[in-house]
C-alpha positions in Angstrom: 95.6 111.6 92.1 91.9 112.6 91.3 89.2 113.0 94.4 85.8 112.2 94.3 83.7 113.3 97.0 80.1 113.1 97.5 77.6 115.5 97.5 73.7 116.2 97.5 71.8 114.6 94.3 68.4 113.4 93.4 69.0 109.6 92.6 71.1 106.9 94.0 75.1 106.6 93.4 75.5 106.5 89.6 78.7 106.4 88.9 82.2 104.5 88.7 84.8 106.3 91.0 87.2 105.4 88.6 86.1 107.2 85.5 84.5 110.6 87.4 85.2 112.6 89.9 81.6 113.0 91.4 79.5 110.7 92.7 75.9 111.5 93.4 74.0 109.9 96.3 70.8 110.0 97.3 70.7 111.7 100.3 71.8 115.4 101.2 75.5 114.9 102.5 77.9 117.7 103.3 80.9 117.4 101.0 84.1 115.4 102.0 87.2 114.4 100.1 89.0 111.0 99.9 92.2 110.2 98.0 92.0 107.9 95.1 94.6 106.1 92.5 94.7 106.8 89.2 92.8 105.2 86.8 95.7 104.8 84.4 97.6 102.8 87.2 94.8 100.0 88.2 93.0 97.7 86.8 88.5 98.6 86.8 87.6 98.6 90.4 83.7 97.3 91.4 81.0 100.3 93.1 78.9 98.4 95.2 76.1 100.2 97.3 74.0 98.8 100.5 73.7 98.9 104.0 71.2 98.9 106.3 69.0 101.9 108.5 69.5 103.7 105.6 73.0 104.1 105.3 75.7 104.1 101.9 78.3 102.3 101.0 81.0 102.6 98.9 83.2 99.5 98.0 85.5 100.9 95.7 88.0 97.7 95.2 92.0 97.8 93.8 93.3 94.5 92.9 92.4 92.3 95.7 92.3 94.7 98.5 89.6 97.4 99.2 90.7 101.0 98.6 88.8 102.4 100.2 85.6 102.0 102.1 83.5 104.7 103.2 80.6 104.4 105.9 78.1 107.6 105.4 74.9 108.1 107.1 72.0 110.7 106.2 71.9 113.5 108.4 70.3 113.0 111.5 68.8 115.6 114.0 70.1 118.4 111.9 73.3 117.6 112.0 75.3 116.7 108.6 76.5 113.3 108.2 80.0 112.2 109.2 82.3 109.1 107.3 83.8 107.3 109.1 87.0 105.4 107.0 86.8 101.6 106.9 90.4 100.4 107.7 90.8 96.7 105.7 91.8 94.1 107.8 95.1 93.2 105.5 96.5 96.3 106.4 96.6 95.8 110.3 100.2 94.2 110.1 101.4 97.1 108.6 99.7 99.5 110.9 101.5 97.4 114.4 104.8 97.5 112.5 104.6 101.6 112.4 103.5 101.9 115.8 106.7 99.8 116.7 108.7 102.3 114.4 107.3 105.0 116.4 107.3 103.8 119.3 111.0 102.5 119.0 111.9 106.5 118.6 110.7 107.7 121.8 112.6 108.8 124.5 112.2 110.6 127.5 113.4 113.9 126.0 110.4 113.2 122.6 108.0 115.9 122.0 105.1 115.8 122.9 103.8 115.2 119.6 105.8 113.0 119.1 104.0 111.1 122.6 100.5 111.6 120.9 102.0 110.2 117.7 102.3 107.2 119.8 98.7 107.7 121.2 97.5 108.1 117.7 97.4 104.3 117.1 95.5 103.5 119.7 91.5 103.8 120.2 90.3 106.3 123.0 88.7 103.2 124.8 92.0 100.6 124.4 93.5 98.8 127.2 96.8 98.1 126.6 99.5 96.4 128.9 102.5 98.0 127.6 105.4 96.1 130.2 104.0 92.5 130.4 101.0 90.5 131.1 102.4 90.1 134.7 100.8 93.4 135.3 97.6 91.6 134.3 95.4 93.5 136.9 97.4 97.1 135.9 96.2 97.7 132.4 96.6 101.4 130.9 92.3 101.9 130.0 92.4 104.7 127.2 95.0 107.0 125.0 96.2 109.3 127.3 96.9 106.6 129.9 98.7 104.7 127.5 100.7 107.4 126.7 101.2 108.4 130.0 102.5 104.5 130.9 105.0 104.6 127.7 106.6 108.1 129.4 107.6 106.2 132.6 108.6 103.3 130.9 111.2 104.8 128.4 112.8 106.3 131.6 114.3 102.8 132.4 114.3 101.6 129.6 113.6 101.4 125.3 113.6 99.4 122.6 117.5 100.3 120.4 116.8 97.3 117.9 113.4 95.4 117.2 114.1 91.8 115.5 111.2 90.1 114.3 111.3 86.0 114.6 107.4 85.9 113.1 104.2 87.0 113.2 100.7 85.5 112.8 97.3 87.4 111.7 93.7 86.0 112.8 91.4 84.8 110.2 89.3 87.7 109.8 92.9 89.8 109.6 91.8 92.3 112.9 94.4 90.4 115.4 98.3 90.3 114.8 100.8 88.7 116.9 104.1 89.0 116.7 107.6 87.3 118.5 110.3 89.9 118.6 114.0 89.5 120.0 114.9 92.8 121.1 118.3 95.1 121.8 117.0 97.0 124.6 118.9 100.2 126.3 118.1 100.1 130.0 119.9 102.8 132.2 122.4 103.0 129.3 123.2 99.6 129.5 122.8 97.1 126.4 120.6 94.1 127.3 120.3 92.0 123.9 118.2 89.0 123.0 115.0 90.2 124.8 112.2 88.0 123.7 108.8 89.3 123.7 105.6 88.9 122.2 102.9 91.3 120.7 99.2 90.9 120.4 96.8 93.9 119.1 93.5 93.8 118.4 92.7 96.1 116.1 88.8 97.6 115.5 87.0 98.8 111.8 89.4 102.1 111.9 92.7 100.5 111.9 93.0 101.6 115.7 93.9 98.9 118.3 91.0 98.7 120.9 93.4 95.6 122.9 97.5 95.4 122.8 99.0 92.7 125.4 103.1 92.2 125.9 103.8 89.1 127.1 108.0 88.5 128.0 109.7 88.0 131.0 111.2 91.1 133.1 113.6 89.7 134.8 116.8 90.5 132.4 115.3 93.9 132.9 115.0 93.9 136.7 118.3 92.4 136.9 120.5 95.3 135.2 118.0 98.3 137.1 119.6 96.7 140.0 123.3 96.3 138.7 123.3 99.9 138.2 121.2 101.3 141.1 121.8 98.8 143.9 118.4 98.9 144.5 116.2 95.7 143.2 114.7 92.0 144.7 117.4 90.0 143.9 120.9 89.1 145.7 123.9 90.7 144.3 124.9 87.2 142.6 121.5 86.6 140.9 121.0 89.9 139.3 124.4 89.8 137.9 123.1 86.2 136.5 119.9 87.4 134.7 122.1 90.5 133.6 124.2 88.2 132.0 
């Protein structure tokens, strides 16, 4: 795997990220590194440059997907210029399926690492209703909210098997939705065939900005207070939605 980077030069970018491992732009950047395939193992990519206000693009295109795109502005108020990666929108499916993975390993004894994992995939600004959309007016606002709301939750219950029925992307590939049926452990006690739904919105950085569940508790509710005594049903109709 080569790595270009770019660096100060005199002219505009000049030339193929393919066949070099410099590119020259026109403006005094700091130096950063990006990964890149081989040559040998794709077909010619396209360079194409614009932008506006001054900034640089790089489209540096694999096949039919972008690998990758990088967003880099000229240095402004003395300070050197940051890039910011450029997510493409085809890869948001995979990105919700590894925050299930990880999120699906949690458990109240986890690491914190292991916690900001979790976090990782979400933007600082998200709001995210991790339990249901019943909790409409309870959203978690922000990462460390979020994470603080998976924590409580995984102390009742977590997701043991994750079952994917289908999943649908938005036409401009930043929204997925997907319709699960769940094994779930809650208070040690299998509850199977949990239906729920996904929805994340993701932003430009492959984070999700907006993540709704949408299910129904009540299964949930029901074994809590099988095993604890302690719930709003009678003893006959949580033993029904247990069952």
């Amino acid at each position: 795997m080569s790595t270009p980077y770019l660096d100060s030069g005199p002219g505009p970018l000049m030339q193929d990220p393919l066949t070099t491992n410099r590119i020259v732009a026109s403006h005094n950047f700091s130096s950063y590194s990006v990964p890149k395939p081989s040559p040998s193992a794709y077909p010619r990519a396209d360079l194409g440059v614009g932008g506006g206000n001054g900034e640089i693009v790089v489209l540096h295109a694999v096949l039919d997907s972008i690998y990758p795109l990088i967003l880099i502005s000229p240095p402004k108020n003395g300070y050197p210029a940051r890039p910011a990666l450029f997510v493409p929108s085809m890869e948001c499916p995979s990105r919700l399926e590894s925050l299930y993975q990880t999120w699906q390993n949690l458990r109240s004894t986890s690491t914190p690492k292991q916690f900001n994992d979790f976090g990782a995939f979400f933007d600082d600004s998200c709001t995210a209703w991790l339990k249901s959309m019943r909790e409409w007016d309870q959203p978690s606002v922000g990462r460390q909210a979020i994470i603080d709301n998976v924590k409580t939750n995984i102390q009742s219950h977590y997701i043991e098997e994750r079952r994917v029925q289908s999943s649908l992307v938005s036409e401009d590939g930043r929204t997925v939705m997907c319709e699960m049926r769940n094994r779930l452990s809650v208070l040690g006690t299998p509850l199977d065939n949990f239906y729920e739904t996904a929805v994340a919105k993701f932003n430009e950085k492959g984070l999700i900005t907006d993540f709704k569940v949408y299910n129904c508790r009540s299964p949930i509710v029901g074994v809590i207070q099988t095993v604890t005594g302690k719930g709003p049903y009678t003893a006959a109709a949580a033993k029904q939605e247990f069952e």
